[in-house]
Structure formats: structure tokens, C-alpha cells
C-alpha positions as CSV (number, residue, x, y, z in Angstrom):
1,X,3.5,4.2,-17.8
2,X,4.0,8.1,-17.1
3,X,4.6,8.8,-13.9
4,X,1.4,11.5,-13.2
5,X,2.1,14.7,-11.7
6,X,1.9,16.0,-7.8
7,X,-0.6,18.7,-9.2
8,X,-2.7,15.9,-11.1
9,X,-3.1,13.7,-7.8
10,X,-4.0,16.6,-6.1
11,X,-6.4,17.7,-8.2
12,X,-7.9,14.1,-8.4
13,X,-7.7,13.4,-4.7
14,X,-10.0,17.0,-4.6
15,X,-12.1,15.6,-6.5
16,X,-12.8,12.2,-4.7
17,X,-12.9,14.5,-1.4
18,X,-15.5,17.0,-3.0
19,X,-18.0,13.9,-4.0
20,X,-17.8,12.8,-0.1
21,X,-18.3,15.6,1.8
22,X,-20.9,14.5,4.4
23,X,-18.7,10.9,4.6
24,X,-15.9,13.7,5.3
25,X,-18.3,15.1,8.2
26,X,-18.6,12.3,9.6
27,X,-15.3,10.6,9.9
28,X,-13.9,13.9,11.4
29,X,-17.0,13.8,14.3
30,X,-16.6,10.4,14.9
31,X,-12.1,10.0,15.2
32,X,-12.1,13.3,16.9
33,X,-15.2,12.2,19.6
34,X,-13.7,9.2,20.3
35,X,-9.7,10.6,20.8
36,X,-10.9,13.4,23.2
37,X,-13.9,11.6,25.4
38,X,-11.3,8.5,25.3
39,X,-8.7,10.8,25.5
40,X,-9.8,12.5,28.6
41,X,-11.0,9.7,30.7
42,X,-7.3,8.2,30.3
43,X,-6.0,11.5,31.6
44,X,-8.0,11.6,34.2
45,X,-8.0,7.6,35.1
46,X,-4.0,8.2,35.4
47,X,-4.3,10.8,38.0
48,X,-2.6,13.8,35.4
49,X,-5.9,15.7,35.9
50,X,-5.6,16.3,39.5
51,X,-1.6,16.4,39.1
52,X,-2.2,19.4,36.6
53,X,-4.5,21.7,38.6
54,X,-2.4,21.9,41.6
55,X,-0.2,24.0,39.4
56,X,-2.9,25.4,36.8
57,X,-3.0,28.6,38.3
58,X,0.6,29.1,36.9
59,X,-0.6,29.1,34.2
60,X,-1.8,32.9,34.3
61,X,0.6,34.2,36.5
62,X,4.4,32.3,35.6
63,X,3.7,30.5,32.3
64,X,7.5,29.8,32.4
65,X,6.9,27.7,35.4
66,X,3.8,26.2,34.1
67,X,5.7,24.6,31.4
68,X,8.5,23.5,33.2
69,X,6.1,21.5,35.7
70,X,3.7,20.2,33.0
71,X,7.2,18.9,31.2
72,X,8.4,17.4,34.5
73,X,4.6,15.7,34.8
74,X,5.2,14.1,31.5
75,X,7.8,12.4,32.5
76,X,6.4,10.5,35.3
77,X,5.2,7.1,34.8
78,X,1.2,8.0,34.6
79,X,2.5,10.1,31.9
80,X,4.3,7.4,30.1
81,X,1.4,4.9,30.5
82,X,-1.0,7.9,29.5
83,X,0.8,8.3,26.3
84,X,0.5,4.4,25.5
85,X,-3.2,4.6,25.9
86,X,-3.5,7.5,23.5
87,X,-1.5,5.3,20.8
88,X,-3.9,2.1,21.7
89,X,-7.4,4.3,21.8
90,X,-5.9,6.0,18.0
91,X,-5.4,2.5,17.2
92,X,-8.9,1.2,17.9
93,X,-10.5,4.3,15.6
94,X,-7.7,4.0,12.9
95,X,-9.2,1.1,11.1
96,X,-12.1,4.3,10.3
97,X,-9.4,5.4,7.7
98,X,-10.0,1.9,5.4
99,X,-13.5,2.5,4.6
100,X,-12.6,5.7,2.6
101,X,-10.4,3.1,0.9
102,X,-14.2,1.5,0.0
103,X,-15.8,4.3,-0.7
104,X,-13.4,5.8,-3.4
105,X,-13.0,2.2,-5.2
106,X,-17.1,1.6,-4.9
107,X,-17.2,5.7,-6.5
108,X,-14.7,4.3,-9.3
109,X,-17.2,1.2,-10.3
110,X,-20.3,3.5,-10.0
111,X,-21.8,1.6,-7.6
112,X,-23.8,3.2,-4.6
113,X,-22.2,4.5,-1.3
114,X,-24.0,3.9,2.2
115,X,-22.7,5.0,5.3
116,X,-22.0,1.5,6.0
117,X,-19.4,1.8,3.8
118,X,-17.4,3.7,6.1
119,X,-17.3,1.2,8.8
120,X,-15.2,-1.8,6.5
121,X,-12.0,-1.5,8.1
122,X,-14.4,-2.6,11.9
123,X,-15.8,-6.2,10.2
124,X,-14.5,-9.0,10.9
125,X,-10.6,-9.7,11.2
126,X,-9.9,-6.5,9.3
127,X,-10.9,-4.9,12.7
128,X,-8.2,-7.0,14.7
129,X,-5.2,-6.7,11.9
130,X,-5.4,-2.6,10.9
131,X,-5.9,-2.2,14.9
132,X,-2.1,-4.0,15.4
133,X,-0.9,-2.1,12.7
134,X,-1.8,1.2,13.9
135,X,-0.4,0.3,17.0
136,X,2.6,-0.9,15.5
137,X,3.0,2.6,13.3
138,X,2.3,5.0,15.6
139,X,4.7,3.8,18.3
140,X,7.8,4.3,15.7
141,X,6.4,7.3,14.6
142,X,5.9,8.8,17.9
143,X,9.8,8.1,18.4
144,X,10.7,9.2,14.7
145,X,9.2,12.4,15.5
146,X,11.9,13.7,17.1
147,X,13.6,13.4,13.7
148,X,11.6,14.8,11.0
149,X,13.6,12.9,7.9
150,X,13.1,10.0,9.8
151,X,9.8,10.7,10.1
152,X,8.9,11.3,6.4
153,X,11.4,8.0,5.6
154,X,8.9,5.9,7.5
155,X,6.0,7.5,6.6
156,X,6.6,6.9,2.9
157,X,7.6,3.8,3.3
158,X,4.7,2.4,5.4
159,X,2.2,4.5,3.4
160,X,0.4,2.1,0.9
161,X,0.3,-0.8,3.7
162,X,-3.3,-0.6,4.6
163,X,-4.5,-0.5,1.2
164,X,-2.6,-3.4,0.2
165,X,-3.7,-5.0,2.7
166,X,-7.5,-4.2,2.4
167,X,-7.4,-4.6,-1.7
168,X,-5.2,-7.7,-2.4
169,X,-5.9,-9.5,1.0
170,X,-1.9,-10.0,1.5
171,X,-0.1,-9.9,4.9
172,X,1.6,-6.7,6.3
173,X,5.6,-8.3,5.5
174,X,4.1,-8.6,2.1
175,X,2.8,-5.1,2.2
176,X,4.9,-3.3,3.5
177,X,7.7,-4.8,0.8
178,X,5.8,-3.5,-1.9
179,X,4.5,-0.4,-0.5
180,X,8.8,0.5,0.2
181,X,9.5,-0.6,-3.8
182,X,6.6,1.6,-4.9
183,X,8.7,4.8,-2.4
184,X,11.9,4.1,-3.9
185,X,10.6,4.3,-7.4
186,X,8.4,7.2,-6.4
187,X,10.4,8.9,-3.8
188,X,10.0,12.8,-4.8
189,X,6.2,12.2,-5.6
190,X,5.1,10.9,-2.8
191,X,7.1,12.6,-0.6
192,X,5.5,15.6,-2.2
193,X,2.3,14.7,-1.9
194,X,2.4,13.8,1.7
195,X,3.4,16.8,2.5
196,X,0.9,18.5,0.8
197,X,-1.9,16.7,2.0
198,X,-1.0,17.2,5.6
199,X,-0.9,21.0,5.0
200,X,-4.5,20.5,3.4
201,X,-5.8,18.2,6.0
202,X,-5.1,20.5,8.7
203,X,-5.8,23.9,7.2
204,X,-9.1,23.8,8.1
205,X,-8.3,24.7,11.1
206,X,-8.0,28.3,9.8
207,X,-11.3,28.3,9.0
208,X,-13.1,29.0,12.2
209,X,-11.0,25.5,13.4
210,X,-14.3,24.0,12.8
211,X,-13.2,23.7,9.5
212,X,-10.7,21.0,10.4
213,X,-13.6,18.1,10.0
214,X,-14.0,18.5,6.8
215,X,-10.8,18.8,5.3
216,X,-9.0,16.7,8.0
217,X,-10.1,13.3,5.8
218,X,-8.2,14.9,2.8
219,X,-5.3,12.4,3.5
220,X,-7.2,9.5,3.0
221,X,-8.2,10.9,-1.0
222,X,-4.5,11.4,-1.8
223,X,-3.7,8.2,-0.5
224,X,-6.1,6.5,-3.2
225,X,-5.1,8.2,-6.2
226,X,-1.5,7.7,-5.4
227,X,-2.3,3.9,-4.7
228,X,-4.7,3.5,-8.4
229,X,-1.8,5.4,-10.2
230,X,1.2,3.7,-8.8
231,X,0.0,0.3,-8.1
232,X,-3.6,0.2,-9.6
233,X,-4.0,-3.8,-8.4
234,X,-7.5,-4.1,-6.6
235,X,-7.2,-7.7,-6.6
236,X,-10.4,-7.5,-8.5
């Protein structure tokens, strides 16, 4: 089979994107709600809130200073424990993500969409095993950060996880082994096409930044076409 082209997924994962729009709208109100009310209770339930406006007013007259205090904050251990709860309350909205993995599939067999649809990665144990894996992924990530290679390495490697795990009902050491043979094979591609649908997903914050919840979902799209071109087993 020939290998498609980074322009072609694109194109296609546009496409998919396009035909969802208000699913799109939604997703983006929804994640976003829930990381900043959740978000900003934990700040505040770890006492960073009250920490950060006893210098705030730095922030206007020594921004230099500001920044060296706010750093200093985030090293304390509210801070750490802070940034754990962010990964855990991303976590509990990740499993949002899967039912885009529905939606697409349900568009490629031409049967309806309902806005139920986009709720498949909450029911039943699917709730419980994409919740541990987004746990799981975004505590390496938040280290492999700090090294952007790394970074890409693992993102590429863990990319097609979910989806295997959603469409063939396998478990995550099964997924993740063939989601890391489909990278190797596919390394430049991929790689590629990650990068370009970060760059998409966040661009709408050029537009007005409101513009961010619509294209923000774009991710999920390119994930799809990648996963029906390179693997294409729905376990169907």
C-alpha cells in the first residue's frame, strides 16, 4: 500500500473537522470549562492564590522580580501537588478526545451523529482505562518537555494508543507495541503531521483567541486519518 502524503491527511483530516464544526464547539467549551474552573479551585485549594497576591503588585512595577518570586512559588510543595492535580483533572476530561474517534468512524459508515456520540470515551470501563492512561502520558510528557526530541519520540510513539484501544478492544502493552511499529515504519509522516496539527490546533488563537475552540479539536481529525490509512483495523 502507498504510503499517502502529509498534504493528503491534512487535507482529509480538514475535511472530517469541517463536517463537525458544532461537535468542534463543543469539545473546546466543555475541556477548556472544566481545566480552568477545576483549574482554579486547585490553585486556590493549595493556598498559591493568596501566596501570589502578596507579590502581584510586582507585577506592574518590577516584572523582573515578579518572575523570580512566582518561579520560587512553583517550587514549593503546594506547587508540586498543584501541578499533579492539573495532570489528574486533564486526565478526567481526556477520555472527551475518544468520542471524536466515534464520530469520524460513525461519518465513515454513513450513519447518524448525536451529541451523545461525543461522550463514548465516559461509558463504562472506557471511562476508568483512557483516564489511567492520560494520567500515565502526561506525567512523562510533562518531564519530556524539557527535551523537545524527547518529547516528539514519545509523542509519536504513544500516538495511536487510544484508538487501538477504543477500535480493537486490546490492552495498552498491546497498543502501545503496535502504535511504536506503525512510528518506526512511519517516522517522517507522522512526525510531520503532528507537528502540523499542533500549529493548526492552536492557531485559532490568532483569530480573536476565541478562535481557539474551534480549531483546537483539529488534533483529534488528523489522528483518524493517520490511524484508517496506516492501520485501518476497526475491529469491525
Amino acid at each position: 500500500m502507498q504510503k499517502p502524503e502529509v498534504g493528503k491527511i491534512l487535507t482529509e483530516a480538514y475535511q472530517y473537522w469541517m463536517k463537525t464544526l458544532p461537535y468542534q464547539l463543543l469539545f473546546s467549551v466543555i475541556y477548556f470549562s472544566v481545566i480552568m474552573f477545576a483549574g482554579a479551585y486547585a490553585f486556590r485549594y493549595y493556598g498559591l492564590f493568596e501566596e501570589v497576591n502578596r507579590f502581584s503588585q510586582l507585577m506592574y512595577s518590577d516584572f523582573p522580580a515578579f518572575l523570580k518570586k512566582y518561579e520560587a512559588l512553583m517550587q514549593t510543595d503546594n506547587a508540586v501537588a498543584f501541578t499533579m492535580a492539573v495532570l489528574v483533572i486533564k486526565a478526567v476530561i481526556f477520555p472527551l478526545n475518544i468520542g471524536f474517534l466515534k464520530i469520524y468512524r460513525k461519518l465513515d459508515l454513513g450513519e447518524p451523529v448525536v451529541v451523545s456520540d461525543l461522550f463514548a470515551g465516559f461509558r463504562g470501563y472506557h471511562f476508568f482505562l483512557f483516564g489511567i492512561y492520560a494520567v500515565f502520558w502526561n506525567v512523562i510528557n510533562s518531564y519530556l518537555l524539557l527535551f523537545p526530541p524527547l518529547c516528539l519520540l514519545w509523542i509519536g510513539l504513544a500516538l495511536f494508543v487510544p484508538a487501538l484501544v477504543f477500535y480493537k478492544n486490546i490492552n495498552f502493552f498491546q497498543a502501545f507495541r503496535i502504535s511504536a511499529q506503525v512510528f518506526r515504519k512511519n517516522v517522517f509522516l507522522i512526525l510531520l503531521v503532528s507537528l502540523a496539527s499542533v500549529l493548526i490546533s492552536y492557531c485559532g488563537i490568532l483569530v480573536f483567541f476565541f478562535g481557539i475552540f474551534v480549531s483546537f479539536p483539529f488534533w483529534n481529525a488528523a489522528i483518524y486519518v493517520l490511524y484508517k490509512h496506516l492501520i485501518a483495523d476497526f475491529g469491525e
